[in-house]
N, C-alpha and C positions, 0 to 999 in steps of 0.2 A: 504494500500500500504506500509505505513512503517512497521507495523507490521511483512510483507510478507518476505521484505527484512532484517532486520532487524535477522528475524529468519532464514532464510536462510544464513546470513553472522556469527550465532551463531552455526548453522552446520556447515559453513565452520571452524570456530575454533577450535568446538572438533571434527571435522575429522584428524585437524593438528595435535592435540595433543594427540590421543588418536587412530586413524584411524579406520577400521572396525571391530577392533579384541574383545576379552574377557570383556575387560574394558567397552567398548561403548554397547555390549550385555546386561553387570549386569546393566549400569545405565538405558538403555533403559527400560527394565523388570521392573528396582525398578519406577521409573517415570511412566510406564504406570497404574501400582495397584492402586497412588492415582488420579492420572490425568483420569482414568474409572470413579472413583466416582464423582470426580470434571464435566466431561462432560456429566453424566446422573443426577446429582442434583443441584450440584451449581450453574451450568451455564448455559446449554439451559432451560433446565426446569424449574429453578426459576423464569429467565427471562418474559415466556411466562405466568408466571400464575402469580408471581410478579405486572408487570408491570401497567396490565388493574386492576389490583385492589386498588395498589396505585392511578392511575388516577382517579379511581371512586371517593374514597377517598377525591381525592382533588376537584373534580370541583362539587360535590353534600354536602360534609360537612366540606370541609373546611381546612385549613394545621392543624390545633392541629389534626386533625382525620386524616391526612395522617400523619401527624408525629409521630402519636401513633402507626398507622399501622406497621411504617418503623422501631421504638423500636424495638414493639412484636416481628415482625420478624428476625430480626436480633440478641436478645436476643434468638432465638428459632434457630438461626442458629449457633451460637457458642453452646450451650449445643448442638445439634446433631452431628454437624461437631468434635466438640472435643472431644465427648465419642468414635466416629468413632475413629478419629486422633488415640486414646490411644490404643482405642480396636487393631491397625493396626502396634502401633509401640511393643506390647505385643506378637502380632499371627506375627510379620512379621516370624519368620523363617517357621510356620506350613505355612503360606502363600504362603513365593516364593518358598519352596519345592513343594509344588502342582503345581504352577505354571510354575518353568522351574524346574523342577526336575533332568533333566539332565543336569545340570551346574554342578553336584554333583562330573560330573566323569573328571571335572577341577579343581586342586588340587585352594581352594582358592577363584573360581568364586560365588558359589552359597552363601559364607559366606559374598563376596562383596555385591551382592544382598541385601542380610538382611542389612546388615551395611547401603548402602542408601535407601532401602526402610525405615528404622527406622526415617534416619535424613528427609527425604522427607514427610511423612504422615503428618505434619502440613499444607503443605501447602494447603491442602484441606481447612481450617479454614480461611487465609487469601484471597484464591479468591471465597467463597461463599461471604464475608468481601463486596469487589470488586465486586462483582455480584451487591449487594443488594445497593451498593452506585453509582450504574452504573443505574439503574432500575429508582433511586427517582430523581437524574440527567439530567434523559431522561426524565423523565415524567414533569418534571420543565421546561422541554426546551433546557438545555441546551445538546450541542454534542460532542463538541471537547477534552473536557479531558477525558467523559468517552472512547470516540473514541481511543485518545491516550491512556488510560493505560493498554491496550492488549502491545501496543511496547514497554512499560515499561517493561516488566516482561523480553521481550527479552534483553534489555538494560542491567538488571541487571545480567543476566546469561551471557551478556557479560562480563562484567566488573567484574565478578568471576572467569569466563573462564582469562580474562589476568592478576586480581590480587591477588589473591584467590588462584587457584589451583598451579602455581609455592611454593609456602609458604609451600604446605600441607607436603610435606619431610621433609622440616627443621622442625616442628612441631611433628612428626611422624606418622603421618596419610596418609594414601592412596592419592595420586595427585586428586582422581575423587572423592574424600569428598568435593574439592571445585567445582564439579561442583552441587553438590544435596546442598551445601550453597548459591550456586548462585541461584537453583530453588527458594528457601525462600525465600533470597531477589530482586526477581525479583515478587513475591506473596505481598510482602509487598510495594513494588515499584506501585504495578498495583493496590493497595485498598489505602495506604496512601496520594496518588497524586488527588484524590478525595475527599477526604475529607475538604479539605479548603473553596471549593467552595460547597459543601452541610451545612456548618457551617455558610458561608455567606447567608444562603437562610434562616437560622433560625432553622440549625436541632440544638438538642443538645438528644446525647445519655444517655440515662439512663438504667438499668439491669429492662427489665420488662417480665416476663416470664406471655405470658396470653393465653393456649393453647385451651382454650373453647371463647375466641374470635370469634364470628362467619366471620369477616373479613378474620383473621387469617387460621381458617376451611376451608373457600373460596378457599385461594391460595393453601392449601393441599390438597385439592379436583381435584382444575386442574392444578396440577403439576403432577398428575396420567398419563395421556392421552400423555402430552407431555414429562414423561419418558418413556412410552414403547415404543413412537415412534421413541426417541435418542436409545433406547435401543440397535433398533436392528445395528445400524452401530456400537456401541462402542462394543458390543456381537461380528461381526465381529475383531473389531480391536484383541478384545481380544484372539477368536481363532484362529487368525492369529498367533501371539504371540505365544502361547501357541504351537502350530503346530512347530513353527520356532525353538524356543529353541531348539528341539532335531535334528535339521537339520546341527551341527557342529557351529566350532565356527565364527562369523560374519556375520550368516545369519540373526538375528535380528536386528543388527546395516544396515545389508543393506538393508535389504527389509524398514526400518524407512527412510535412505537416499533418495534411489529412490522413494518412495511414495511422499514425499516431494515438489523433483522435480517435479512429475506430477501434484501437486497439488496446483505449483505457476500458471499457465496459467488462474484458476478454480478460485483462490483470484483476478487475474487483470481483466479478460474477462468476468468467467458465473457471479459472483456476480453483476459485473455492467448491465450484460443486464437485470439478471433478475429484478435488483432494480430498474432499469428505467422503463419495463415492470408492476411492482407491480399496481402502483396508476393506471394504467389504467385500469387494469383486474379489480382490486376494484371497478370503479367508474360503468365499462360494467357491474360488477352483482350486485353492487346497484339497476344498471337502468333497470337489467333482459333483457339487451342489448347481447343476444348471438351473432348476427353476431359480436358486437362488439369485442368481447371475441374471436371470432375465427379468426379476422383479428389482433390484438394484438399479440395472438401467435403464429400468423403464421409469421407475421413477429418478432420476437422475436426468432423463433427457426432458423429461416433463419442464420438471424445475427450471432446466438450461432454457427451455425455449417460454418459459414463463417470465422467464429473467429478461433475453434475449430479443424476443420478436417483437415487446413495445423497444428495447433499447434501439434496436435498428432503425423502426418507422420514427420515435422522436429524431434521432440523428438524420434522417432524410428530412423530415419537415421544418426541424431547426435549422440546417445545416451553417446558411446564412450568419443569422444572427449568434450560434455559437463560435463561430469561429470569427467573428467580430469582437464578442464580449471578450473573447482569452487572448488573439491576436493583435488586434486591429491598434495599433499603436505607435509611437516614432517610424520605424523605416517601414514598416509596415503598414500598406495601404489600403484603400476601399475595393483595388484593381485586386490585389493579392487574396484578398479576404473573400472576392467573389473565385477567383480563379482556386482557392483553395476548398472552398465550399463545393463547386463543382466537383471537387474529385472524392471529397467525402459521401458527396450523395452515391456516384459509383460503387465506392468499395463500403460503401452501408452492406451492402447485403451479405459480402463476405462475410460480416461478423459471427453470422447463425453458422457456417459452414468451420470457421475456424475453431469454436466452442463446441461442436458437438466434437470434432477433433480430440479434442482435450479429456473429451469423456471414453470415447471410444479407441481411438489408440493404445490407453492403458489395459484397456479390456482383452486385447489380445496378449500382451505381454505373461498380463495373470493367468492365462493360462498357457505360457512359454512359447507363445509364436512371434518370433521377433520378426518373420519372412515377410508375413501378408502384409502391416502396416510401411513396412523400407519399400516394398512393391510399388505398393499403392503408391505412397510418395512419390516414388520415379514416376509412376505412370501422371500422376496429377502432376511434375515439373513440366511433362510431355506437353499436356493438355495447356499447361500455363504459357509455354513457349507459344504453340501455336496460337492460343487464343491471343496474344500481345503482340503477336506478329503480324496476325491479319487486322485486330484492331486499332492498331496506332496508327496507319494510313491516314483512315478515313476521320476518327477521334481526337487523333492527339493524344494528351496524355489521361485525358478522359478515358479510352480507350485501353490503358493499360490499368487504370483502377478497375475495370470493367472483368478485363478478362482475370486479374488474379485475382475477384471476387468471385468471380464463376467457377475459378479453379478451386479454388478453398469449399466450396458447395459440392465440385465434384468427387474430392477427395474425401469430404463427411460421406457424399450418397453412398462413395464405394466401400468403405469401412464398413459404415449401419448396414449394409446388404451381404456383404461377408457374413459380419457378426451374426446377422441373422441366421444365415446357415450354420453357421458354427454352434450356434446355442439352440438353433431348429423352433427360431421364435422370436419375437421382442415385444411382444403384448402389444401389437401394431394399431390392434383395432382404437386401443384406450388412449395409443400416443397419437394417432392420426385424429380422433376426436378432439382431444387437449389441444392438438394445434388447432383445428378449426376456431374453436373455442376462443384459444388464445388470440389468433389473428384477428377475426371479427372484435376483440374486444380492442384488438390494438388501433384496429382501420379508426376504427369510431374517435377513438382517442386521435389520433394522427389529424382528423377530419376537424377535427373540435381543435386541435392544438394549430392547427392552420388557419382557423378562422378569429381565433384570438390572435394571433399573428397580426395577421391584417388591421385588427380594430386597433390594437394597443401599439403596433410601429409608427404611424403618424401622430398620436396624441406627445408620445416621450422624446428628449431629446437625443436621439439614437446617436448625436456625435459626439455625446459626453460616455463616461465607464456610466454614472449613474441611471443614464435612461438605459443604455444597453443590457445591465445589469437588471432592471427595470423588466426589460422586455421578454429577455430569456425566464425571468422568475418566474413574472404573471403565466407567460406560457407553460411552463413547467409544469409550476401547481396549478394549474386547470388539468392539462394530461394527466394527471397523478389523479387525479381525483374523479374524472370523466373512467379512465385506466379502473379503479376501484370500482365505483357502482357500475360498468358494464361487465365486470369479470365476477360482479353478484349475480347482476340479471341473466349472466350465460351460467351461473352456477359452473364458474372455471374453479376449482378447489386447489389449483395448483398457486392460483393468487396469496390464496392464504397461508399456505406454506410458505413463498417467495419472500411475504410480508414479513412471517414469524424466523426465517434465516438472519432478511437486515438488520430487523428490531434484535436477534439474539448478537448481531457481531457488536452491533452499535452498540448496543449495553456492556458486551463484554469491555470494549476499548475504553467507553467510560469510567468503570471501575478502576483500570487503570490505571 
């Protein structure tokens, strides 16, 4: 949750400062080249192949044998991560020329480019760093720092974003040098804040390079399975990108914005249902309990699309005006804030496709098929290429929210249709009602949230925060409350659930 916000209040900044234009383009591009390698090796993958081998480690021979483990690998992740690093800050110009080649015909853009992708490729070094201190952490027991040091990293790219980049002028450097300073220390923020407490546990690092380790062998063995699997979403992210660059200037800055956006609802909603759903699906295929399994996610998917399908249609009928209230400010304009709202209405629909993801992917794990969801994935990168290829033509970059919304939908349809064979069920009849259910109650809400829209945009002063702020609320709580007495009159029951989840977190963090 802090993370969420945290990152999302770190867009708000360099929106102010920098808005949709050339500048937020180069750093976008230069930040994606190492953040691709950071999220196909450092980070998912290390994690999943990491983790259960430390544990083994520890609970059959003991901490000097997880300690040795956690050396070797970590001695074996600065030598890869830093011949990477070098190889990255050497090839940056053969790099981002391949990669947005048409920056070229902005006098200036594609040599920004190079410039932060140079100063940025370390910090692939500091969060594999963070990964591997995050892994031994968890495996110890403990959760709260490694939990926190993701909203580290955003902290630190703040506190660059306000004290860093004003400096860069008087210095003679580009303003957006501090913000690919602030990516560093925000990498250094998210692996140093762990460290204290891995030292309290008894680590102590030593340079031990042992690549015939067969522990070691182990983790590189299944860190295979769980890169091709991250592969194919970051393979999208990547030719998304790559597609956007030649689509003018600010279409890679907004198509990153509005992604964003659709993808806060996916960190507070599908993560939590599907985390709550996990141990149960676990324990139903321990016990080779299928009915169990299929009444788990049947109500699990309920819940998601109870959460989900008004989150979607608010985010289409707001699109506008929310990306005003949180954007719209210094370098960021009224041009930016419609051109970013456009691409949020696109990849609205994705949201339902990425969440049901979250619920179902794990589903096959717990009962040990790691094949079918890596498949599917490839297959849905397939699907995503092609659909972004044929629609960025005629679209723009419309056209590429588009199709990796569609792709995210196809890769839930293929999963839930799997799953179904696989469990020889999924209470179809009860979830195909619940949607109808749900959606009708959403239209209506959507319908009403659109109509106050209209009444309440001319009366407020939409160019101050306070009328915008204004505009978004009134509209909200009307949906919330239209959302409520229709999901009575449809007798949706899954309303009441959805209700009684928020009111149990909110209470709980109250306490707090």
């Amino acid at each position: 949750m802090a993370s969420r916000v945290l990152g999302l209040a770190r867009d708000v900044l360099y929106a102010g400062l920098f808005g949709a234009g050339d500048v937020m383009d180069a750093f976008t591009v230069a930040f994606r080249i190492p953040n691709l390698l950071r999220d196909l090796f450092a980070e998912g993958a290390m994690s999943a192949a990491f983790v259960p081998a430390f544990t083994r480690a520890l609970n059959n021979e003991g901490r000097e044998a997880a300690w040795a483990l956690g050396r070797r690998i970590i001695s074996l992740l600065l030598v890869v991560t830093g011949v990477v690093s070098v190889l990255g800050i050497v090839f940056a110009e053969p790099l981002s020329r391949w990669y947005a080649g048409d920056y070229a015909a902005v006098p200036g853009k594609l040599e920004l480019t190079v410039y932060l992708t140079r100063i940025m490729f370390p910090f692939l070094v500091l969060v594999a760093l963070a990964v591997a201190c995050m892994g031994m952490l968890n495996a110890l027991r403990h959760f709260f720092i490694p939990a926190l040091s993701p909203a580290l990293f955003n902290v630190g790219a703040i506190a660059a974003a306000i004290g860093i980049v004003p400096l860069m002028p008087s210095l003679g450097m580009h303003a957006a040098t501090g913000l690919a300073f602030g990516t560093l220390l925000g990498g250094f923020l998210q692996f140093i804040v762990q460290w204290p407490a891995l030292r309290k546990e008894g680590f102590r690092f030593g340079f031990e390079l042992a690549p015939r380790d067969s522990r070691v062998r182990e983790v590189l063995l299944l860190m295979i399975p769980s890169t091709v699997g991250l592969a194919a979403v970051q393979i999208n992210l990547f030719v998304n990108t790559l597609l956007a660059t030649g689509e003018g200037t600010g279409a890679v800055a907004v198509l990153n914005y509005s992604f964003r956006l659709m993808y806060l609802p996916i960190g507070l909603f599908g993560v939590s249902v599907a985390s709550a759903s996990l141990p149960s699906l676990s324990a139903d295929a321990n016990r080779g309990d299928l009915p169990g399994m299929r009444r788990t996610l049947s109500a699990g998917m309920r819940l998601m699309l109870m959460l989900n399908v008004p989150a979607t249609i608010g985010l289409m009928a707001l699109a506008t005006p929310i990306v005003a209230l949180i954007f719209e400010r210094g370098a960021f304009t009224p041009d930016d804030t419609a051109a970013t709202a456009a691409a949020l209405l696109c990849y609205a629909p994705g949201l339902l496709g990425y969440s049901a993801v979250k619920l179902a992917s794990p589903a096959f794990y717990a009962l040990r098929d790691a094949r079918t969801p890596v498949m599917v994935s490839i297959l849905s990168m397939v699907v995503n290429v092609g659909l972004n290829l044929a629609l960025v033509g005629p679209f723009g970059y419309r056209g590429l929210a588009v199709g990796t919304a569609l792709a995210a939908v196809f890769n839930a349809g293929a999963l839930v249709i799997l799953l179904r064979r696989k469990l020889g069920g999924l209470d179809e009849r009860r979830v195909a009602g619940a949607l109808a259910r749900i959606l009708a109650a959403s239209l209506v809400m959507g319908a009403v949230v659109l109509g106050i829209d209209a009444f309440v945009a001319p009366l407020v002063d939409v160019g101050g925060f306070t009328g915008k702020l204004l505009r978004v609320a009134i509209a909200i709580g009307g949906g919330v409350i239209t959302l409520g007495l229709s999901a009575r009159l449809l007798h949706v029951a899954e309303f009441t659930d959805a209700v009684a989840l928020v009111r149990a977190k909110l209470l709980r963090r109250a306490r707090r």
